[in-house]
HTML snippet that shows the backbone in 3Dmol.js (N, CA, C, O; Angstrom):
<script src="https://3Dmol.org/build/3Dmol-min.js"></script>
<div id="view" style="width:600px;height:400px;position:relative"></div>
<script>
const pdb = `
ATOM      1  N   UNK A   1      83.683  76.932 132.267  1.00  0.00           N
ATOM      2  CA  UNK A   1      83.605  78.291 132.740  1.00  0.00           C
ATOM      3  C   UNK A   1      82.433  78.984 132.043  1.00  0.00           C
ATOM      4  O   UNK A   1      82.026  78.749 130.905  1.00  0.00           O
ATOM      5  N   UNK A   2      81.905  79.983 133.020  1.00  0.00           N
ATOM      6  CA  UNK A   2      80.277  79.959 132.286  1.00  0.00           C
ATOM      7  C   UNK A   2      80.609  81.944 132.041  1.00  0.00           C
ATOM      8  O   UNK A   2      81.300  82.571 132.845  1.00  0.00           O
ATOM      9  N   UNK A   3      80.207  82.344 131.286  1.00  0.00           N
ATOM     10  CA  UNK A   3      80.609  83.657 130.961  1.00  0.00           C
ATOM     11  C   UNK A   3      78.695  84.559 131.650  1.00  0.00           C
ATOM     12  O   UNK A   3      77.595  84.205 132.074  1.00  0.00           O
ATOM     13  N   UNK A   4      79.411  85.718 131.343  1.00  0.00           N
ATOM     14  CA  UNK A   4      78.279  86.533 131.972  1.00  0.00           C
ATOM     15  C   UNK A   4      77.904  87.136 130.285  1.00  0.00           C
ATOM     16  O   UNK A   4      78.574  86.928 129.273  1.00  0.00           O
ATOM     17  N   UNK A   5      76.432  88.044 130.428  1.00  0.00           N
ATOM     18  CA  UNK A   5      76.135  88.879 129.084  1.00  0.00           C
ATOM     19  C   UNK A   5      77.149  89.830 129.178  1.00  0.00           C
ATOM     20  O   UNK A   5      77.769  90.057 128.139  1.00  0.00           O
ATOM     21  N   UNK A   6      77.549  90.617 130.481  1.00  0.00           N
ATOM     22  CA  UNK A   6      78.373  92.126 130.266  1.00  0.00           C
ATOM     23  C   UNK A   6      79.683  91.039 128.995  1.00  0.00           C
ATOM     24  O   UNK A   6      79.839  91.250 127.792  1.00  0.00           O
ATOM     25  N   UNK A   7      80.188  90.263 129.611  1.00  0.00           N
ATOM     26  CA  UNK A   7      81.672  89.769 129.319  1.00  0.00           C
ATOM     27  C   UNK A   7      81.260  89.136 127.651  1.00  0.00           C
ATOM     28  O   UNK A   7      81.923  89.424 126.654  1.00  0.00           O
ATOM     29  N   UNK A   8      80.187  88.349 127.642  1.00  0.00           N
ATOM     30  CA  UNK A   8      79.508  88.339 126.214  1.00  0.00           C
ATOM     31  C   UNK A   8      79.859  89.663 125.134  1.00  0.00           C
ATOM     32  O   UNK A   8      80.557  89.776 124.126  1.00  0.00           O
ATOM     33  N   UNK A   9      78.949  90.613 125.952  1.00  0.00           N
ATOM     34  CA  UNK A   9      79.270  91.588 124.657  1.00  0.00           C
ATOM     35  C   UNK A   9      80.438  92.528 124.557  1.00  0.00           C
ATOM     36  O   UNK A   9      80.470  93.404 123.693  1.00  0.00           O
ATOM     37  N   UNK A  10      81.400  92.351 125.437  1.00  0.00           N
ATOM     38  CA  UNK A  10      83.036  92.838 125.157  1.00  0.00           C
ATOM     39  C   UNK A  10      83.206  92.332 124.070  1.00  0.00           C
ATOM     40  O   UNK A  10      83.348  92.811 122.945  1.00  0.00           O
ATOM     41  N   UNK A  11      83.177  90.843 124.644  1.00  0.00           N
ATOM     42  CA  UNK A  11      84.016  89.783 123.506  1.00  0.00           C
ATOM     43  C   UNK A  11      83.684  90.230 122.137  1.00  0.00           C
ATOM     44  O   UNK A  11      84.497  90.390 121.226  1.00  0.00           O
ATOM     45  N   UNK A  12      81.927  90.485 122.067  1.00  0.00           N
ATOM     46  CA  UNK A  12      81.632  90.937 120.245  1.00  0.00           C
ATOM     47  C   UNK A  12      81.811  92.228 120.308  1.00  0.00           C
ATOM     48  O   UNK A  12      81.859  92.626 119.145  1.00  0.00           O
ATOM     49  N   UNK A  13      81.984  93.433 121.314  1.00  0.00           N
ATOM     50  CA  UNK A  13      82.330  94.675 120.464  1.00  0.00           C
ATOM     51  C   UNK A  13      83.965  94.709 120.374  1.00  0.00           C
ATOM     52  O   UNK A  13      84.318  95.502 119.501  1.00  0.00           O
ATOM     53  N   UNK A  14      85.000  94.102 120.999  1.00  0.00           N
ATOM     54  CA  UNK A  14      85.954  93.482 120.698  1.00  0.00           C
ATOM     55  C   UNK A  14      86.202  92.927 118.786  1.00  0.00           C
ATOM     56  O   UNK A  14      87.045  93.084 117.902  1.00  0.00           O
ATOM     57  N   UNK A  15      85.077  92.346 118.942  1.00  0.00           N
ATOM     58  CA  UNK A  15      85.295  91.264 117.589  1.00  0.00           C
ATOM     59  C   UNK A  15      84.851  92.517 116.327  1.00  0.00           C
ATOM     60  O   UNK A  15      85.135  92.575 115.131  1.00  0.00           O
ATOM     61  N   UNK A  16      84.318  93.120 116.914  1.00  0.00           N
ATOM     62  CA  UNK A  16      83.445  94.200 115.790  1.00  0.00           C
ATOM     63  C   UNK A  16      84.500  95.068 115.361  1.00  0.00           C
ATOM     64  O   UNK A  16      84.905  95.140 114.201  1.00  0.00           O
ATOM     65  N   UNK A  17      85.106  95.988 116.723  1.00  0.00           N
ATOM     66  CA  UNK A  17      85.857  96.369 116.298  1.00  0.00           C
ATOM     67  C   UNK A  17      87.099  96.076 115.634  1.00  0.00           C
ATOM     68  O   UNK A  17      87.282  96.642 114.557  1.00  0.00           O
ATOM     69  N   UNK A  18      88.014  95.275 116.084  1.00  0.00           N
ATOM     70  CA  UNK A  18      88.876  94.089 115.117  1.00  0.00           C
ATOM     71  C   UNK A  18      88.504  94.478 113.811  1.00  0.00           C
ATOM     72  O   UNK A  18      89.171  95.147 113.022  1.00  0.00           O
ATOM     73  N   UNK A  19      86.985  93.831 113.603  1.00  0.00           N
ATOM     74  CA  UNK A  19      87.185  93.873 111.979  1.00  0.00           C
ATOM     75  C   UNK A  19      86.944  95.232 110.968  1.00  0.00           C
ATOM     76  O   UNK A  19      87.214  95.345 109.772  1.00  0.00           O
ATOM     77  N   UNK A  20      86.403  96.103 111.799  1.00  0.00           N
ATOM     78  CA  UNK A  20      86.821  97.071 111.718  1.00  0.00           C
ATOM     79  C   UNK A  20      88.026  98.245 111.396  1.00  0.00           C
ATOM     80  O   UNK A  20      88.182  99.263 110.722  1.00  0.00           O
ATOM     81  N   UNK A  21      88.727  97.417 112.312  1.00  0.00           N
ATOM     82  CA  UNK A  21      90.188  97.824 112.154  1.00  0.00           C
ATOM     83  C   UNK A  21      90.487  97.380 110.952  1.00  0.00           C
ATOM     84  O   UNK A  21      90.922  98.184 110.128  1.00  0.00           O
ATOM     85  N   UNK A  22      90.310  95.988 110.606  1.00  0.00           N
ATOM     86  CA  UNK A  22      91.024  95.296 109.582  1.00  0.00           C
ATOM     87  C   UNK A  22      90.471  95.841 108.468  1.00  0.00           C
ATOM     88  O   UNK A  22      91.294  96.001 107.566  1.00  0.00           O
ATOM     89  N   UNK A  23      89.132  96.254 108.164  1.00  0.00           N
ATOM     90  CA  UNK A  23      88.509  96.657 106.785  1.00  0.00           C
ATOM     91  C   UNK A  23      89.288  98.274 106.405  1.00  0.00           C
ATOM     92  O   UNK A  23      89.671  98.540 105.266  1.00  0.00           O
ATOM     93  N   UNK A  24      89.410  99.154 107.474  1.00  0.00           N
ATOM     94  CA  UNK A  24      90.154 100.240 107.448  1.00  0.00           C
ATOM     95  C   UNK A  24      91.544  99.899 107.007  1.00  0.00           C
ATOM     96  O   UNK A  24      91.969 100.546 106.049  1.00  0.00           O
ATOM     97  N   UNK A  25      92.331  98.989 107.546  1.00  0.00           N
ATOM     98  CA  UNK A  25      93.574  98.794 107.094  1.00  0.00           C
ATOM     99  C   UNK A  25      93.676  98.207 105.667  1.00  0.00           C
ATOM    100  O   UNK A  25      94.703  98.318 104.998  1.00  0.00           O
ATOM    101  N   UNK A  26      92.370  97.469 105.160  1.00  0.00           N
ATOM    102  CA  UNK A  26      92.521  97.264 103.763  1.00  0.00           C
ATOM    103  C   UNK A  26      91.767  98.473 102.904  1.00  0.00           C
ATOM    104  O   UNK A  26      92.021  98.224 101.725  1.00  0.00           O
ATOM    105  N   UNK A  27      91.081  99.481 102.966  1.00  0.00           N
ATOM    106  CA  UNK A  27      90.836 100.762 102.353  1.00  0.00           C
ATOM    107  C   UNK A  27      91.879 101.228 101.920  1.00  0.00           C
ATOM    108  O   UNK A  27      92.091 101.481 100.734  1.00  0.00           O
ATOM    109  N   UNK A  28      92.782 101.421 103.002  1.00  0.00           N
ATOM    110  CA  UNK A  28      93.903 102.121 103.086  1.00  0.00           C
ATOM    111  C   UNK A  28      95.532 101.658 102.365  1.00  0.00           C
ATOM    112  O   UNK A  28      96.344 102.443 101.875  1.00  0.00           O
ATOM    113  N   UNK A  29      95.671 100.150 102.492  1.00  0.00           N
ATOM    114  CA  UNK A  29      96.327  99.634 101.706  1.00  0.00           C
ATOM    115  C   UNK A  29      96.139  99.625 100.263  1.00  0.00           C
ATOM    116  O   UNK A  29      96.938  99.715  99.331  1.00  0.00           O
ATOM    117  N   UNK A  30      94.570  99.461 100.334  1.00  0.00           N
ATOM    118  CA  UNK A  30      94.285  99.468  98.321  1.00  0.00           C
ATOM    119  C   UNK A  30      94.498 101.063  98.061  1.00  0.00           C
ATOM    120  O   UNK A  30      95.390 101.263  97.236  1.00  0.00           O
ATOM    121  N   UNK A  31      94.030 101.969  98.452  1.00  0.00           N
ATOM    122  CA  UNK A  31      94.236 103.503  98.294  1.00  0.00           C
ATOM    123  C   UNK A  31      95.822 103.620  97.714  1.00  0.00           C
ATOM    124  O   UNK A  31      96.053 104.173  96.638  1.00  0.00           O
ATOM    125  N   UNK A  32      97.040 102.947  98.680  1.00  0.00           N
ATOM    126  CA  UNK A  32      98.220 103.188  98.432  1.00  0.00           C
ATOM    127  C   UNK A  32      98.488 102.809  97.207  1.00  0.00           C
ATOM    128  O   UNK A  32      99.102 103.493  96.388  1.00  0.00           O
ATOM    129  N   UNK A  33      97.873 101.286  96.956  1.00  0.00           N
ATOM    130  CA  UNK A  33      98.448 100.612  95.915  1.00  0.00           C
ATOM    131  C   UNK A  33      97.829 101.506  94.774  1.00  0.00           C
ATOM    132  O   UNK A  33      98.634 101.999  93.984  1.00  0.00           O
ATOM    133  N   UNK A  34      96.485 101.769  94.601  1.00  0.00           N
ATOM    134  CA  UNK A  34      96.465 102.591  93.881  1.00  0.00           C
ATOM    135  C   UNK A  34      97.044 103.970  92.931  1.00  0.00           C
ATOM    136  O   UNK A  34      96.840 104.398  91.795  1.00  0.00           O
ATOM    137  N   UNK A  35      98.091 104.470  94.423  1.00  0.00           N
ATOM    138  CA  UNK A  35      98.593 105.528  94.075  1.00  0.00           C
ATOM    139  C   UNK A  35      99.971 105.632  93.637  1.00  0.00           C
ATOM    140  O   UNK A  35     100.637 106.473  93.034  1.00  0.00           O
ATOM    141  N   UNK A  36     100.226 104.149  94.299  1.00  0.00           N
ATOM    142  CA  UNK A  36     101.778 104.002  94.128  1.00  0.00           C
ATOM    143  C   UNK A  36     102.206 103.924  92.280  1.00  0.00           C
ATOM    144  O   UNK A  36     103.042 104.700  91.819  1.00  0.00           O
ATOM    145  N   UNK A  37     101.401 102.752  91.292  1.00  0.00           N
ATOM    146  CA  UNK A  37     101.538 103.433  90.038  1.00  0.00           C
ATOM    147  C   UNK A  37     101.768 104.518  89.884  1.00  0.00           C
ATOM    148  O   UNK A  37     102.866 104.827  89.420  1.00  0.00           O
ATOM    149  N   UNK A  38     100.731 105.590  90.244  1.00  0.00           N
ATOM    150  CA  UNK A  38     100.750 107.102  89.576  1.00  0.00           C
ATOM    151  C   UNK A  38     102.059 107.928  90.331  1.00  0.00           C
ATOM    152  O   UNK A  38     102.495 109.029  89.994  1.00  0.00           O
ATOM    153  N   UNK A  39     102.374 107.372  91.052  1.00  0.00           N
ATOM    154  CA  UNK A  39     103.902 107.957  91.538  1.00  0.00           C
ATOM    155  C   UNK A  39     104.962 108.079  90.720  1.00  0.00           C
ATOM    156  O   UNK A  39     105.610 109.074  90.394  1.00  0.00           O
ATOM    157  N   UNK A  40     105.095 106.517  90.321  1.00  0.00           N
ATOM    158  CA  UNK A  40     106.015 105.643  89.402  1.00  0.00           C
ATOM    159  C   UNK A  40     105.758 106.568  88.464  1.00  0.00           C
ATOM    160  O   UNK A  40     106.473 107.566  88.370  1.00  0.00           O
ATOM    161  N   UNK A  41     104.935 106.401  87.829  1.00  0.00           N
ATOM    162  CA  UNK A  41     104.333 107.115  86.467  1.00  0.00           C
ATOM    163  C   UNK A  41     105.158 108.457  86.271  1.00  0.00           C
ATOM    164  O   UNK A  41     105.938 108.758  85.367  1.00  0.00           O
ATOM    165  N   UNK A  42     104.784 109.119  87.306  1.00  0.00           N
ATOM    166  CA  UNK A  42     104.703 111.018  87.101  1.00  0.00           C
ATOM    167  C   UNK A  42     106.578 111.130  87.309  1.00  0.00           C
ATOM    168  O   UNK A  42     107.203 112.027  86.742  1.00  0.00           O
ATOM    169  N   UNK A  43     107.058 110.408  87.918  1.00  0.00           N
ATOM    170  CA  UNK A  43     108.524 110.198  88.252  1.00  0.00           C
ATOM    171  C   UNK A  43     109.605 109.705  86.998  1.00  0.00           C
ATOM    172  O   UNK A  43     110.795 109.841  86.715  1.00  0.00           O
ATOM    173  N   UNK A  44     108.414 109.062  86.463  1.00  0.00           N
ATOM    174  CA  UNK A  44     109.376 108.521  84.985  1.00  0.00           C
ATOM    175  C   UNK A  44     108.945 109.924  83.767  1.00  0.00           C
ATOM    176  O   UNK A  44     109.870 110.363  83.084  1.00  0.00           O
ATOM    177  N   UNK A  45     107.785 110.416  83.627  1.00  0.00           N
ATOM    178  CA  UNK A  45     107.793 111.437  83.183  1.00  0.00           C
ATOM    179  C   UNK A  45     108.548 112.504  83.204  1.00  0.00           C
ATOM    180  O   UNK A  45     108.933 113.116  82.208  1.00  0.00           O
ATOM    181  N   UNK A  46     108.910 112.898  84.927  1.00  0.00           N
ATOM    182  CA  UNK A  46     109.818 113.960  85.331  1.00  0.00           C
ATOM    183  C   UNK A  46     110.866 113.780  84.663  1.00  0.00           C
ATOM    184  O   UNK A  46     111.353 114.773  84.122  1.00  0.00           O
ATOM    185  N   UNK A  47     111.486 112.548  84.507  1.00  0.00           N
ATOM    186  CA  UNK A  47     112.984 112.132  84.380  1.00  0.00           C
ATOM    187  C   UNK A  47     112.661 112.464  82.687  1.00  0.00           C
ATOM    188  O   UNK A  47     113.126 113.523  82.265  1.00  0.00           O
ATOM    189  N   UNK A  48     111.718 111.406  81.514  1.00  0.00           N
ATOM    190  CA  UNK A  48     111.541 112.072  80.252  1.00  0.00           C
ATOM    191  C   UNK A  48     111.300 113.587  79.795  1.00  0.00           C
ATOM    192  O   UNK A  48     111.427 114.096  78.682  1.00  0.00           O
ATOM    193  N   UNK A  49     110.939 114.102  80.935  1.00  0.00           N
ATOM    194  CA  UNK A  49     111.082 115.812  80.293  1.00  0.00           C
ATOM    195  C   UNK A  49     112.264 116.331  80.706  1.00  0.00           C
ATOM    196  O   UNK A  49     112.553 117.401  80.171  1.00  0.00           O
ATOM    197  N   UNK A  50     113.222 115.795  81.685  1.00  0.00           N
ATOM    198  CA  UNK A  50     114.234 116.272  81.857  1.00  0.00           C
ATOM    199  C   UNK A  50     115.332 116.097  80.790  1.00  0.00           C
ATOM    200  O   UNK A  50     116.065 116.989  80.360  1.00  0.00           O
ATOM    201  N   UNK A  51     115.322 114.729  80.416  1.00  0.00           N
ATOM    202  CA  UNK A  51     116.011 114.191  79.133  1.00  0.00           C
ATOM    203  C   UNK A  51     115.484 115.088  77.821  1.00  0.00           C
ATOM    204  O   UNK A  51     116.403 115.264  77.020  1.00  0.00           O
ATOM    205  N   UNK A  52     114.448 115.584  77.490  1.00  0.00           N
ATOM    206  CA  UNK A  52     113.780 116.127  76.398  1.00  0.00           C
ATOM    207  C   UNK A  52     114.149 117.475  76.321  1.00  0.00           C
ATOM    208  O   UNK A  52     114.300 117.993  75.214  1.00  0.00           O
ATOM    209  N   UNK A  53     114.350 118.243  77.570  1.00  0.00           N
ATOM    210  CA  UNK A  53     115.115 119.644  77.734  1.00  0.00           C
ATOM    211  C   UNK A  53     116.640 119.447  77.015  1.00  0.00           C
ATOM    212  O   UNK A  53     117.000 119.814  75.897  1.00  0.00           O
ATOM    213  N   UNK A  54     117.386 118.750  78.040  1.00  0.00           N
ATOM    214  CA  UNK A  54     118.461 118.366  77.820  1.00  0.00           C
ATOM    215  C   UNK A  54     118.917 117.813  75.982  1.00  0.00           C
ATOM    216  O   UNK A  54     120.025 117.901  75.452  1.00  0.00           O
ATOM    217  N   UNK A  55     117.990 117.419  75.548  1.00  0.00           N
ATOM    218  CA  UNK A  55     117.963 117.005  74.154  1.00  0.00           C
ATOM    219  C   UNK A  55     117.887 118.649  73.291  1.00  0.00           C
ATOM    220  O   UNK A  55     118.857 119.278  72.869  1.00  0.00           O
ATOM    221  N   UNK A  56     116.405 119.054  73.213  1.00  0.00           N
ATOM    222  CA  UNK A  56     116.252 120.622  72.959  1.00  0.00           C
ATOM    223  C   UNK A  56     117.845 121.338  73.049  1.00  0.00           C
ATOM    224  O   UNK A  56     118.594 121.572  72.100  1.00  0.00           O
ATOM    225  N   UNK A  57     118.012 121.518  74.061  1.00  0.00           N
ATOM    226  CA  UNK A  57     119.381 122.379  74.783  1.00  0.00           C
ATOM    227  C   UNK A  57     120.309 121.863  73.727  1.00  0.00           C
ATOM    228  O   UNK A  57     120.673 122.749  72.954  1.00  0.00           O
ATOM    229  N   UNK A  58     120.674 120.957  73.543  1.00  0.00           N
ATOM    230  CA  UNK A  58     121.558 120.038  72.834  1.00  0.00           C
ATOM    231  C   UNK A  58     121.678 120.610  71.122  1.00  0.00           C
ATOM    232  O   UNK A  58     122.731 120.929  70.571  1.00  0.00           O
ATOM    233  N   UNK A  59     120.501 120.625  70.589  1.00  0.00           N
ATOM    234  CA  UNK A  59     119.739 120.605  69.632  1.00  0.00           C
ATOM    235  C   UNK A  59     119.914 122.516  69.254  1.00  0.00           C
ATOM    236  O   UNK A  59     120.235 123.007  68.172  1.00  0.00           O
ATOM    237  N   UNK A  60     119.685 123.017  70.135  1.00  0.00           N
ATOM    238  CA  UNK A  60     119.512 124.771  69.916  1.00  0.00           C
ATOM    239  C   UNK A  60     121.065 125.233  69.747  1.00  0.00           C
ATOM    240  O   UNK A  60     121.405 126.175  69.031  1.00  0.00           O
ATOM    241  N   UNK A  61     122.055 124.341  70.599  1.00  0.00           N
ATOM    242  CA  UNK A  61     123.309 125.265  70.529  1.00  0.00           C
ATOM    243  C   UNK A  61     124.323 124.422  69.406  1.00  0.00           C
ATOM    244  O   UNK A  61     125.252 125.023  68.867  1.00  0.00           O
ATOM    245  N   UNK A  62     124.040 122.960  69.113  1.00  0.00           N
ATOM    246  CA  UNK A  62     124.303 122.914  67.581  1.00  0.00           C
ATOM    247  C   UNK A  62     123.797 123.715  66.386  1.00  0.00           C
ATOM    248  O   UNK A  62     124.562 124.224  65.567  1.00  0.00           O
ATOM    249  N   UNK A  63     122.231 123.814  66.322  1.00  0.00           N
ATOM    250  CA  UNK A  63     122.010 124.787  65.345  1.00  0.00           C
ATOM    251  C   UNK A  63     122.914 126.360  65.527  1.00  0.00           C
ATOM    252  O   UNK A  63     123.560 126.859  64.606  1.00  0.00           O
ATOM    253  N   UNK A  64     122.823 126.771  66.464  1.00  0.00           N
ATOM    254  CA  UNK A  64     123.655 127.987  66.808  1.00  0.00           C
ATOM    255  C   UNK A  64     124.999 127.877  66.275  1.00  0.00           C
ATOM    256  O   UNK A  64     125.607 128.782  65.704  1.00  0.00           O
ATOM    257  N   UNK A  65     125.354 126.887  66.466  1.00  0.00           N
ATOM    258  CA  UNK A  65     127.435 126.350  65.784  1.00  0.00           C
ATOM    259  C   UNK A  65     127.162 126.476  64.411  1.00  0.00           C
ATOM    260  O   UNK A  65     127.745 127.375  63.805  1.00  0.00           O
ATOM    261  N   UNK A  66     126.169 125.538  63.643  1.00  0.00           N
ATOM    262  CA  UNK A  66     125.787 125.497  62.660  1.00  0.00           C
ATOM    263  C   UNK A  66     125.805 126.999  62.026  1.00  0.00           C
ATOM    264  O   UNK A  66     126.615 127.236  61.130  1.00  0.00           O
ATOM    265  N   UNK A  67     125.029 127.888  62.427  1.00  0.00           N
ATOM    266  CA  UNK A  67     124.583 128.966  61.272  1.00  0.00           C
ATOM    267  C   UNK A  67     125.945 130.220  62.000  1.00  0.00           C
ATOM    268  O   UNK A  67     126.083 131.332  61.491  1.00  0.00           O
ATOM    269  N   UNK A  68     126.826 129.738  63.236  1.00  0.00           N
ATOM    270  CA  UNK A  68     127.904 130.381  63.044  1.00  0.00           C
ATOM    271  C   UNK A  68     129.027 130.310  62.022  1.00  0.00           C
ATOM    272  O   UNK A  68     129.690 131.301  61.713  1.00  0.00           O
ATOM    273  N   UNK A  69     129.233 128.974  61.458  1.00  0.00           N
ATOM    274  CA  UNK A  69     129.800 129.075  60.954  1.00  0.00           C
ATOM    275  C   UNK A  69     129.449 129.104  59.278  1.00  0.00           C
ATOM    276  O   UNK A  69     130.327 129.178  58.417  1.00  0.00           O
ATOM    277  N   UNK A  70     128.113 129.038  59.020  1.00  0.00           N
ATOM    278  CA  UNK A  70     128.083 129.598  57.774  1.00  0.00           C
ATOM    279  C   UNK A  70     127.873 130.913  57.539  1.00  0.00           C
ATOM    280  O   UNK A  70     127.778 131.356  56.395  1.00  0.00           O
ATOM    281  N   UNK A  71     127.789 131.599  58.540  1.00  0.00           N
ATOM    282  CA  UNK A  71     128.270 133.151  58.709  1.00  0.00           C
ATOM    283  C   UNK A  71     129.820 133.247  58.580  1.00  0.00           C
ATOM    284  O   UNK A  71     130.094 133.907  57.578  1.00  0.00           O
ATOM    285  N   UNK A  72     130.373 133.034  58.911  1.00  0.00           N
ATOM    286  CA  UNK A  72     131.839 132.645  58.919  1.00  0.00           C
ATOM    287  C   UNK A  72     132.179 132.175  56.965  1.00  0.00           C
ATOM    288  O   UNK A  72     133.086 132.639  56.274  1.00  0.00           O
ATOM    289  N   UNK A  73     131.482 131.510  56.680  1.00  0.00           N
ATOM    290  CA  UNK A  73     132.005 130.885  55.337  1.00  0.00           C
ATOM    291  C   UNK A  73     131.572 131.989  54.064  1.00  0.00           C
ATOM    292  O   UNK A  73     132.086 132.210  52.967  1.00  0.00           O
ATOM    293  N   UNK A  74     130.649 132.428  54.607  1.00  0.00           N
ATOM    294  CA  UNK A  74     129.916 133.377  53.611  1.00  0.00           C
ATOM    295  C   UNK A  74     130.298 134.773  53.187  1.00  0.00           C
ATOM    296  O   UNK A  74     129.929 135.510  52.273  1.00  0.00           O
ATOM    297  N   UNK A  75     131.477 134.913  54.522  1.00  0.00           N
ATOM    298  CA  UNK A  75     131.953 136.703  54.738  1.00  0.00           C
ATOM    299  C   UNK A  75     133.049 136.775  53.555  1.00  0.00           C
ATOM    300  O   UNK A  75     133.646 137.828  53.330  1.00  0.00           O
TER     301      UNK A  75
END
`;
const viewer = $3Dmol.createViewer("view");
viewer.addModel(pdb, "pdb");
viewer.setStyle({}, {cartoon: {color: "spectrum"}});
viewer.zoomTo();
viewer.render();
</script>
């Protein structure tokens, strides 16, 4: 089967675009992977400052018990 030029150059702007497609779909995949760490990251942070409040908090209303009751011992 003998092809024509029109049907020739489908086939390569066909092929062009393809890889095209494909180089875009790997930009875009490395972009994610890129970002997906810093997701992880900022998410485990959130959770350590939440724990670090929660610690503080912890920390402020023992001292508070604390110097109540040496108000208490002292009267």
């Amino acid at each position: 089967m003998v092809r024509g030029k029109a049907q020739m150059r489908r086939i390569e702007n066909d092929t062009s675009s393809n890889q095209q497609t494909i180089e875009r779909y790997r930009r875009h995949t490395k972009d994610n992977e890129t970002n997906k760490p810093i997701e992880q990251n900022l998410q485990h942070l959130k959770a350590k400052s939440a724990n670090m409040l929660k610690t503080v908090e912890d920390l402020e209303v023992s001292r508070s018990n604390k110097l109540q009751l040496q108000a208490f011992w002292h009267m």
